[in-house]
N, C-alpha and C positions, 0 to 999 in steps of 0.2 A: 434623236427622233422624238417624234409627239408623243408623249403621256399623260397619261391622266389616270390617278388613284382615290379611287375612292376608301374612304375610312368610315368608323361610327356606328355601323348597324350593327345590332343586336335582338335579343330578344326582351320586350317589354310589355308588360299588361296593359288592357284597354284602358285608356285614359293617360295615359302615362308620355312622356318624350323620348327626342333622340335629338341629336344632331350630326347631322352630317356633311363631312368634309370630302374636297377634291381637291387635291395637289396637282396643279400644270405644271409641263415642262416639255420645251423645245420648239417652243412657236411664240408668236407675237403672243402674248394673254390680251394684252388691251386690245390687239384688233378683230377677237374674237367672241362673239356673243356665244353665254352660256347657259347650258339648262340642264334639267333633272326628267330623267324618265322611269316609270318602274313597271316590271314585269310578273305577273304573278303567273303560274303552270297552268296552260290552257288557255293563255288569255292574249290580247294584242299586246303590244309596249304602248305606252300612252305615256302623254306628256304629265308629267306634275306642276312643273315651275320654268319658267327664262327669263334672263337676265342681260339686258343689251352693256354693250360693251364696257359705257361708262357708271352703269347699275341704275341714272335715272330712270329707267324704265322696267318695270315686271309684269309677267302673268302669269297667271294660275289655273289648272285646271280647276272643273267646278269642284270636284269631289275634295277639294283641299282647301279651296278657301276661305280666309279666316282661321286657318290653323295652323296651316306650313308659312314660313317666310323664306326668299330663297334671297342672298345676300354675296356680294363678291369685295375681294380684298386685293384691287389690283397690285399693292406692293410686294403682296407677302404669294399673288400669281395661286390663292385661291377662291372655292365658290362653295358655299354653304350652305341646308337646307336644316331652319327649325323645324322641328314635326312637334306639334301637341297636341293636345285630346287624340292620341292615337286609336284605332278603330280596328278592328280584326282587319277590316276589309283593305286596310293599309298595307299588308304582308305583302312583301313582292323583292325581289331584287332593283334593285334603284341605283339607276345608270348614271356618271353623269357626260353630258354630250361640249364639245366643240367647235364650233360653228364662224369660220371665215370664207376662205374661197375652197378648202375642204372642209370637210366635216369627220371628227373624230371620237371615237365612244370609250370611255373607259370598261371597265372589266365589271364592275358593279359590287354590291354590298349590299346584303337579306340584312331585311327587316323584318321580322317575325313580332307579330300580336297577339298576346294568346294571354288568357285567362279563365 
């Protein structure tokens, strides 16, 4: 069946990085354009970053660019997010999503900024 796992979060001071991984499995990955969304408590889910299918293409929310890059590996069937000059206001759980003729969310991974 469809997965997706995300890794990499943790807790890091303002200014500081992460990177983050999402492992596919059980669907096309090439025919699947992919993205990153993160939640923080109280708040909407909002997009961070997508990635069409053969990575020519990306966007970015506002509040992120210039400092996250979102990147895919279609051999190795993952999708990656740089984060730097991390920001308090970056704390959120950070989904990553699946996108062909359905659509699938992984389980997510807290990012926590704190300093």
């Amino acid at each position: 069946q469809v997965q997706l796992v995300e890794s990499g979060g943790g807790l890091v001071q303002p200014g500081g990085t992460l990177r983050l991984s999402c492992a596919a499995s059980g669907f096309t990955f090439t025919s699947a354009a992919m993205s990153w969304y993160r939640q923080a408590p109280g708040k909407e889910r909002e997009l961070v970053a997508s990635i069409s299918t053969t990575g020519d293409k990306t966007n970015y929310g506002d509040s992120v660019k210039g400092r996250f890059t979102i990147s895919r590996d279609n051999a190795k069937n993952t999708v990656s997010l740089q984060m730097n000059s991390l920001k308090p206001e970056d704390t959120a759980v950070y989904y990553c999503r699946a996108v062909w003729s359905w659509s699938y969310w992984g389980q997510g991974t807290q990012v926590t900024v704190s300093g």
